[in-house]
C-alpha positions in Angstrom: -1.3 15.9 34.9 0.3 19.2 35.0 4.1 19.7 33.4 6.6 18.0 35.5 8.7 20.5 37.7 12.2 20.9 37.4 15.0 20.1 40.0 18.9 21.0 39.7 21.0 18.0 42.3 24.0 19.5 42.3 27.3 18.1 44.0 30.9 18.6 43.5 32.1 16.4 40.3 28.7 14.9 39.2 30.1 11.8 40.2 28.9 10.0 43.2 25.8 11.6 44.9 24.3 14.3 42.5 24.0 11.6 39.5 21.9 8.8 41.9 19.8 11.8 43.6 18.4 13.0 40.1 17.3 9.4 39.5 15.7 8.6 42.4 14.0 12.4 42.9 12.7 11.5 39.2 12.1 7.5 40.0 9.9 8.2 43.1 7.5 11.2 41.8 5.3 9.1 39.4 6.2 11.8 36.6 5.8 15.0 38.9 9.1 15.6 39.0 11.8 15.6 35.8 15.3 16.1 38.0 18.9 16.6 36.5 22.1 16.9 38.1 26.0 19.1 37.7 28.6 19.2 39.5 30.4 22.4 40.6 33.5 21.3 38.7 34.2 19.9 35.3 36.1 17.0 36.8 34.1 14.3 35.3 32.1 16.0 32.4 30.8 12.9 29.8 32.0 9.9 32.6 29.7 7.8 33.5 28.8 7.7 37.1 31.5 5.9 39.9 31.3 2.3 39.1 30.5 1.5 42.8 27.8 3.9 42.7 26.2 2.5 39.4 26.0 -1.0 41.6 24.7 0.1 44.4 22.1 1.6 42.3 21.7 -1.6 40.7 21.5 -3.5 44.3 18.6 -1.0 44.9 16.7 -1.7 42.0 17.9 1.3 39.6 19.8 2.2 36.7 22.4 5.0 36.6 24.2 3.5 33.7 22.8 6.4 31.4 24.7 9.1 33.7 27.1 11.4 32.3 28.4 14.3 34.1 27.9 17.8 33.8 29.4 20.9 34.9 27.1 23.2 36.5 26.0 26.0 33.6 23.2 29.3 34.4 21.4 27.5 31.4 21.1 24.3 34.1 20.2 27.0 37.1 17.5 29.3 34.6 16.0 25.7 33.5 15.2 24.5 37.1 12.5 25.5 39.3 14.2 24.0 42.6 18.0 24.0 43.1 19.3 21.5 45.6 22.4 20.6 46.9 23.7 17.3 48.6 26.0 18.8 51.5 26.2 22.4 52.9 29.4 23.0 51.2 28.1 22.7 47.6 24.6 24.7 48.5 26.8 27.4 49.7 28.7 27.7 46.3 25.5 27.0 44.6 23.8 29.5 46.2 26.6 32.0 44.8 26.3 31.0 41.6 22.4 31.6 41.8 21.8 35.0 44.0 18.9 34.8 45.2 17.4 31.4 44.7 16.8 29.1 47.4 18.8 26.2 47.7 17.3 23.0 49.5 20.1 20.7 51.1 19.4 16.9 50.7 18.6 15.1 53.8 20.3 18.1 55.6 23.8 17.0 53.6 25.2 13.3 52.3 28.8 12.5 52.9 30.9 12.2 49.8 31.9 8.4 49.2 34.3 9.4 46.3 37.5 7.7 47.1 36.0 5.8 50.5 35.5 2.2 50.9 32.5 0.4 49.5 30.3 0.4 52.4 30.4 4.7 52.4 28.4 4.3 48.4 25.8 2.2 50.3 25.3 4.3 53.0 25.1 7.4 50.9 22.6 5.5 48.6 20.4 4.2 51.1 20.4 8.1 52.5 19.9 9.6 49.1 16.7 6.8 48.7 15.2 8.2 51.5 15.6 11.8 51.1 14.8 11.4 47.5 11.4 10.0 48.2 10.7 12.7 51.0 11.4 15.1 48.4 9.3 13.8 46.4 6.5 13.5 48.3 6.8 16.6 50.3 6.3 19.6 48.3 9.9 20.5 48.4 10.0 20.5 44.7 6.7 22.6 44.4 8.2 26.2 45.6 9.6 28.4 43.6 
């Protein structure tokens, strides 16, 4: 097997949706993929991920409990090979912060269920679970 290929998930705080993305891009690519994620902001920079996120993981079978934000750095952007970002809104600032690299939009954009009631974390989960295994499988991550 050839060295995994790098993918950046990138949302606002690193909180909710970029941390879950990252594990399940990497969970459902049998190795082909190693994915990290940033957020845009420093606003949760060593937290773990949001507690109702780390249980809906859980409900789904996975563990985010390792998760600790990060802010976005160019070290993060020059290390990946794909850039993604999990709502139109982040790829756009993304996409400043990296001229001219492509940025892919998860599942054409997952709503934010920071500060939302617990029902908005499943939804987003069950949305990121199947975007992240399309991703995985569809060559997405292969180009450049």
């Amino acid at each position: 097997m050839s060295e995994p290929r790098h993918v950046l998930v990138v949302c606002m705080g690193n909180y909710c949706r970029s941390p879950l993305a990252a594990l399940l891009i990497s969970a459902t690519s049998d190795g082909a993929i190693e994915a990290k994620s940033a957020g845009l902001r420093d606003w949760h920079v060593g937290e773990a991920a949001h507690p109702l996120m780390v249980t809906t993981a859980a409900d789904l079978g996975y563990d985010l409990t390792r998760h600790r934000g990060a802010e976005l750095t160019p070290e993060l952007i020059e290390w990946a090979d794909a850039l993604v970002a999990v709502d139109d809104e982040t790829a756009r600032a993304l996409a400043e912060r990296a001229p001219g690299r492509p940025v892919h939009v998860l599942a054409g954009g997952v709503a934010d269920p920071y500060k939302q009631p617990p029902q908005a974390f499943i939804d987003a989960a069950h949305q990121i679970e199947r975007a992240a295994r399309e991703y995985s499988t569809s060559g997405l991550a292969d180009r450049p």
